[in-house]
C-alpha positions in Angstrom: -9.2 18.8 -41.6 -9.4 15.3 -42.4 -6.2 16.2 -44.5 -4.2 17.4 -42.2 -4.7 14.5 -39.9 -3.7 12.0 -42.1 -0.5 14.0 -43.0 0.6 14.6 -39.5 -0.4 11.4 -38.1 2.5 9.7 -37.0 3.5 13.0 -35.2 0.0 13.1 -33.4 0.2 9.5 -32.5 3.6 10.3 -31.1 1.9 13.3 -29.5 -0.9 11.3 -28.0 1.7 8.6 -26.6 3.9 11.2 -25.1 0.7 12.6 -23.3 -0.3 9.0 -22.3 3.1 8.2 -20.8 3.2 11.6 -18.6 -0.3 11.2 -17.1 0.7 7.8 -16.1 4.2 9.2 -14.1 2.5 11.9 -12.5 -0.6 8.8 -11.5 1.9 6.7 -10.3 3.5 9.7 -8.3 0.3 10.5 -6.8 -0.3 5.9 -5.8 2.7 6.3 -4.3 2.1 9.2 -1.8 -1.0 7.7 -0.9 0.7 4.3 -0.6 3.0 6.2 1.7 0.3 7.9 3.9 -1.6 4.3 4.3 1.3 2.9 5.9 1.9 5.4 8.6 -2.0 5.3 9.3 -1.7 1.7 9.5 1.6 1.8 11.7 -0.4 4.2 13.9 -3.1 2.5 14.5 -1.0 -1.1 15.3 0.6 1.3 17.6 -2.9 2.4 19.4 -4.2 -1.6 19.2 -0.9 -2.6 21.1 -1.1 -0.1 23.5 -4.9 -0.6 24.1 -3.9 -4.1 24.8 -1.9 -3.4 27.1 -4.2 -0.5 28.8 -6.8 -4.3 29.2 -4.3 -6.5 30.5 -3.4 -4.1 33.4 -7.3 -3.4 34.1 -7.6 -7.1 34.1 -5.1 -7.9 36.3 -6.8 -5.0 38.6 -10.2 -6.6 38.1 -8.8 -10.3 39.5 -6.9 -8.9 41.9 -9.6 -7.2 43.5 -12.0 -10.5 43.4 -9.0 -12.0 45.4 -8.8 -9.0 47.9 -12.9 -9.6 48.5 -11.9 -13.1 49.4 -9.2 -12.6 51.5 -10.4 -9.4 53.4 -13.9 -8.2 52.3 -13.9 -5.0 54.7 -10.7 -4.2 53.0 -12.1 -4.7 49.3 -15.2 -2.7 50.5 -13.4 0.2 51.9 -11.1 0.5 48.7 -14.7 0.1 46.0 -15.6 3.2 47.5 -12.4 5.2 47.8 -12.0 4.6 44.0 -15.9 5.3 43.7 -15.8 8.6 45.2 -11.8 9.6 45.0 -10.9 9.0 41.9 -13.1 11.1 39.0 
C-alpha cells in the first residue's frame, strides 16, 4: 500500500489539487448567491425604513397640526378626537 502511494504520488497530488480547486468554484458559487440574496434583503428593508419614515413624518405633521386646531378652535379639535375615536377602526 505504502508502495503504491509512493509510485503514484505525483498523480494523487495532482488528484488531490484538482479536488481542492473544484470545491473551492462550486464554494465560491454558493458566496456569491448568498452575496446576491443579502443585497436584495438589504435593498428591501432600506425600502421599508424609507417608507416608514415617511409613514412618521405625515403622522407628525397630523399630531402638530391638531395641537394647533386645539388652540385655535378647541370645540372643533374636540369634536374631530372623537370622530377619529369612534369612526375610524
Amino acid at each position: 500500500m505504502i508502495q503504491f502511494f509512493i509510485k503514484h504520488s505525483k498523480e494523487l497530488t495532482i488528484v488531490g489539487a484538482l479536488s481542492i480547486l473544484t470545491i473551492c468554484y462550486f464554494q465560491q458559487r454558493e458566496l456569491t448567491k448568498l452575496r446576491t440574496k443579502v443585497e436584495v434583503v438589504k435593498a428591501e428593508a432600506d425600502s421599508i425604513r424609507s417608507e416608514d419614515f415617511i409613514k412618521y413624518t405625515i403622522i407628525g405633521r397630523y399630531e402638530i397640526t391638531m395641537e394647533y386646531l386645539k388652540e385655535i378652535n378647541p370645540k372643533v379639535a374636540k369634536q374631530t378626537e372623537e370622530w377619529m375615536s369612534h369612526n375610524t377602526e
